[in-house]
PATIDREN-21174 format. One record per residue (C-alpha): residue in one letter; x, y, z. Coordinates in steps of 0.5 Angstrom, whole numbers, padded with zeros to 4 digits, always signed. Layout:
// residues N
AXYZ;...
// end
This chain:
// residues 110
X-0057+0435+0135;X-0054+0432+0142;X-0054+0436+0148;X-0050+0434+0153;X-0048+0439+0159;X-0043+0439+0166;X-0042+0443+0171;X-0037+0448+0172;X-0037+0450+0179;X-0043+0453+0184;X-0049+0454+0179;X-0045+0455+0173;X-0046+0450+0167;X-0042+0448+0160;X-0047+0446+0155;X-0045+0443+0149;X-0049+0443+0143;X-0047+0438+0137;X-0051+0439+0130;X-0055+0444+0127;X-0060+0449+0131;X-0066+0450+0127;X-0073+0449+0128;X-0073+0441+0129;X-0068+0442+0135;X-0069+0448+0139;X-0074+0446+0143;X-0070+0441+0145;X-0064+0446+0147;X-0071+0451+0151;X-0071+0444+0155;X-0064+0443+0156;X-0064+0451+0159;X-0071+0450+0162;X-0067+0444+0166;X-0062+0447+0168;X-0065+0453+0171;X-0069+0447+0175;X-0062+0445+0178;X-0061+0452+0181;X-0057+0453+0175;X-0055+0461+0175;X-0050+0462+0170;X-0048+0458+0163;X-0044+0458+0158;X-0045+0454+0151;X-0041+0451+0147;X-0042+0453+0140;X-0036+0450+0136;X-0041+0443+0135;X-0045+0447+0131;X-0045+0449+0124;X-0051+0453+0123;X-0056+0457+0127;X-0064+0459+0124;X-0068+0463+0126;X-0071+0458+0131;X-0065+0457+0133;X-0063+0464+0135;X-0069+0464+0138;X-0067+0458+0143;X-0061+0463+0145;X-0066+0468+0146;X-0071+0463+0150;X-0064+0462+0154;X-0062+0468+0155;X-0068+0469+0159;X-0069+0464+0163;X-0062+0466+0166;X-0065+0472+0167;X-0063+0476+0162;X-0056+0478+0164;X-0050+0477+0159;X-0046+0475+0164;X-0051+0470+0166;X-0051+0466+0158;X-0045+0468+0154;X-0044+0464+0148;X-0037+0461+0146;X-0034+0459+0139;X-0038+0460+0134;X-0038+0458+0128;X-0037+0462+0121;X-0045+0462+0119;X-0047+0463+0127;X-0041+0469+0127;X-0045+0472+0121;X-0052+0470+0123;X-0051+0474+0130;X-0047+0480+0126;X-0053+0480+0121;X-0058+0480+0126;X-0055+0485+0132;X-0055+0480+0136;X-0047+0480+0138;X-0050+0486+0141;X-0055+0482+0146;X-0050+0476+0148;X-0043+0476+0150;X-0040+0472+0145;X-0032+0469+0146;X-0028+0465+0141;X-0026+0459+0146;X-0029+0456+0152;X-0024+0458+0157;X-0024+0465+0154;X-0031+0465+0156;X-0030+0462+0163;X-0025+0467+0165;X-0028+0473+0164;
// end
C-alpha cells in the first residue's frame, strides 16, 4: 500500500491510500493517522478511490482513525470509495459511523 497525505488548509489533511487495507497494511494507515494527529491535524479526509478492497482489519484501521480524530464524523470523513468498501460498509453498518462521500471535493465541501 502507498500513503501519501497533503495538507488542505489549517489542520486539515487529504490522505490518499493506494492498494488493498487488509491485515498487512493497516498498521501501516493507524501510523499514518497517529502522525498526523502529532502534526496538530484535526480534521481529515481519505481518499478511498486507490483502494479495491478493505478487510476487517482495514475497517478496523478506519475505526482507529476515526478515534484519534476524536471521534466525530465530521473530523475523519471517507471519500470515494470503491464498490467492495461501499458494500463492506453497508454490510457492516458502518456507513452509519462515517460520513461517506462520493468525491474528494464533495467531501471537502461539506
Amino acid at each position: 500500500m502507498e500513503i501519501s497525505y497533503n495538507s488542505l488548509g489549517a489542520n486539515f489533511y487529504l490522505v490518499k491510500l493506494n492498494g488493498a487495507l487488509n491485515a498487512r497494511t493497516a498498521e501501516d494507515a493507524k501510523q499514518t493517522f497517529r502522525d498526523l494527529a502529532d502534526k496538530g491535524a484535526e480534521r481529515v479526509i481519505i481518499d478511498l478511490s486507490g483502494v479495491p478492497f478493505i478487510d476487517s482489519s482495514g475497517l478496523a484501521a478506519l475505526v482507529s482513525g476515526l478515534k484519534t480524530f476524536g471521534g466525530d464524523a465530521e473530523n475523519l470523513r471517507l471519500a470515494a470509495p470503491q464498490s467492495q468498501a461501499k458494500l463492506l460498509f453497508e454490510l457492516t453498518m458502518f456507513d452509519r459511523v462515517f460520513k461517506i462521500f462520493n468525491s474528494v471535493s464533495d467531501a471537502q465541501n461539506s
